[in-house]
N, C-alpha and C positions, 0 to 999 in steps of 0.2 A: 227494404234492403236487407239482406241477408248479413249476419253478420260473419268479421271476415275470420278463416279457419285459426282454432291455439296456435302460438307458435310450438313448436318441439321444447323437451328442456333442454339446456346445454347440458351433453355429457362429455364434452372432454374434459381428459385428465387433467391436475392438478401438472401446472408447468414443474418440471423435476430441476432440483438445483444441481449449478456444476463448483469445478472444487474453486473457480474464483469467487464465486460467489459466498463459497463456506469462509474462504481466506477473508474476505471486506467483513463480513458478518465476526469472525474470529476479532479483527482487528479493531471494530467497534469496541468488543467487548475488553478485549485489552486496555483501551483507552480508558472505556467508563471505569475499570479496577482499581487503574493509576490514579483516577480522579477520586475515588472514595468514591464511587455510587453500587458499585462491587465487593464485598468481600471477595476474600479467597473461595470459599465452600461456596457461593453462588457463580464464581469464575468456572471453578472446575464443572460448576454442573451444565451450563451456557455453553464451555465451550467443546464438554461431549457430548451435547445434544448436537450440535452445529454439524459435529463432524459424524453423525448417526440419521438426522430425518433425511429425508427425501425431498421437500418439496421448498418451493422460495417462500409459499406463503406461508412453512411452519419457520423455516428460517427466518423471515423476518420478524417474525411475533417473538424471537428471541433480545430485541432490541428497543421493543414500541415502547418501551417505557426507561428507555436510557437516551432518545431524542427528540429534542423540542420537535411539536406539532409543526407540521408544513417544510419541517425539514428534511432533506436527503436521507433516509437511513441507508443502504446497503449500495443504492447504486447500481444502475443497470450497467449489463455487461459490456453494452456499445460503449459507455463511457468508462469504462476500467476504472472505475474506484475515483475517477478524478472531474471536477466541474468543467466543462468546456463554457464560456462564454466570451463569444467574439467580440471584439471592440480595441480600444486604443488604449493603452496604458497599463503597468503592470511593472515587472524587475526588467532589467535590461542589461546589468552591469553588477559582478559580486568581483570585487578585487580587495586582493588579501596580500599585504606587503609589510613581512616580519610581523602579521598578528594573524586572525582567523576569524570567521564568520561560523554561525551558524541558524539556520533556515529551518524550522518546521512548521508541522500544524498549518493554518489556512493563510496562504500568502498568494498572490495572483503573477503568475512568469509571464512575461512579454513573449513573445512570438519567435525573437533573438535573442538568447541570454550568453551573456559575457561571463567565466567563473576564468578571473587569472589570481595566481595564487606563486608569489616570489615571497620561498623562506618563509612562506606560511601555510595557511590551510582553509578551507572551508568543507564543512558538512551538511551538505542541502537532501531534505525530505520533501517528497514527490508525494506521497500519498494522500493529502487532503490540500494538493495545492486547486487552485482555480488559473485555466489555460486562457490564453488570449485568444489562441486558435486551436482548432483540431494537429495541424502540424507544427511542433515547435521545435527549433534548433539550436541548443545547444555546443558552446564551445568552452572546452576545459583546458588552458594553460597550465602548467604546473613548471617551473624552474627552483631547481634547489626547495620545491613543496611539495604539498598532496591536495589531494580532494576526495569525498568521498560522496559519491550521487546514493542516494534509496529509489526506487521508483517504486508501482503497485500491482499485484498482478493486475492481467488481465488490458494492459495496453501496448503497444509494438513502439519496442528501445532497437534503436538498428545504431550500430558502434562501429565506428572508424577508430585507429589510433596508429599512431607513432610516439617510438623510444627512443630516446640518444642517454647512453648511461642510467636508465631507470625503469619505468615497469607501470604493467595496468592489470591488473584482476577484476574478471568480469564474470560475474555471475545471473545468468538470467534463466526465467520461466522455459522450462521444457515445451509446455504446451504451446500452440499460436494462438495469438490473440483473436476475438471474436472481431466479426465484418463490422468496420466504423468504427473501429476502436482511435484514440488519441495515437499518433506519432511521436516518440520522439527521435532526433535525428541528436545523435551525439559524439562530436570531433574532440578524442584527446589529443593531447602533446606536450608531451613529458622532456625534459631536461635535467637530468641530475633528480629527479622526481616521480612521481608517480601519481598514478590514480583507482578508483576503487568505484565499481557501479556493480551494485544489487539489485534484485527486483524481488520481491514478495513483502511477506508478514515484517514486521521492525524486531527488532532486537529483544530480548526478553527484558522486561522490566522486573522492578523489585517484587511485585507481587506476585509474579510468575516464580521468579525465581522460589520463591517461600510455598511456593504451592506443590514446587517441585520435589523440596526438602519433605514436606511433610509425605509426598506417597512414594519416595525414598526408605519413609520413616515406616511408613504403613508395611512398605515389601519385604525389608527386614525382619520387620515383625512377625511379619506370615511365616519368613525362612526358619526363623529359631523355633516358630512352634512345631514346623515339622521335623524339625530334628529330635 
């Protein structure tokens, strides 16, 4: 019996990363900073490479050693930065009355989540939450309060809202989210109040901030020597 013919080698290209994918990889790397497992000088170098290679698999080799073995690092793009696993249980209710909540880091959202918020506030983080379901629904009360959602890129936020005496600021991703990405579906309603939905990267933290100061410091330095 003859044996049967080589296969060919695989020559396609090395899959090309897109900017959400640089954004989950950025956002890792923020994290680990925050945590001590980054300096500043290994920050700034991580996260101008992120936004310079080309390919997922050099992006990812930016992180393999900032996440336990077997765990998620970057996150594919169907799932936009966030766990989908279906099942029964999770948050369902965040009410805030003359005090405030706050939500981040890895928490699991029911499928309905309740956020009422009378003369107080809550601050919920989307970005490493864990979904009940691929479609989640969302409702934000706000009377004489605020709320303020984060979400991540790379998942589809579609926003309803109403104002009586108050206001909603809504900022989201230019781009559309990739096919199969997470839903979320989110109803404000504001009374004497307001509300506040973002999507991307989080806020700069302390070491960013410090990272910042120093090539502040550095660009200065450059100006004076050319004068």
């Amino acid at each position: 019996m003859s044996d049967s013919p080589a296969q060919p080698p695989d020559r396609r290209p090395a899959l090309r990363a897109s900017d959400a994918d640089r954004e989950r990889v950025v956002d890792v790397l923020r994290t680990a900073a925050g945590e001590g497992r980054l300096d500043v000088e290994e920050l700034d170098e991580r996260v101008s490479a992120a936004y310079t290679i080309r390919t997922l698999t050099e992006l990812e080799a930016l992180t393999l050693d900032l996440v336990p073995a077997g765990a998620a690092r970057s996150g594919s793009a169907s799932e936009g930065g966030v766990a989908v696993r279906p099942g029964a249980g999770g948050t369902e209710r965040i009410v805030s009355i003359m005090s405030g909540h706050d939500r981040r880091g890895r928490w699991r959202v029911g499928r309905n989540l309740l956020v009422l918020s009378i003369m107080g506030g809550a601050e919920l983080d989307f970005r490493h939450a864990e979904l009940a379901d691929r479609s989640t629904t969302i409702r934000v009360i706000t009377i004489m309060g605020g709320a303020e959602l984060r979400f991540p890129p790379g998942v589809d936020v579609q926003v309803s809202k109403f104002a009586l005496m108050g206001g909603h600021d809504v900022t989201l991703d230019e781009a559309p989210p990739p096919p199969g990405a997470p839903i979320f579906h989110v109803r404000l309603f504001s009374l004497m109040g307001g509300a506040e939905i973002r999507q991307g990267p989080k806020p700069r933290n302390r070491v960013e901030r410090k990272l910042d100061e120093r090539r502040r410091g550095r660009s200065e330095s450059s100006d004076r020597e050319l004068e």
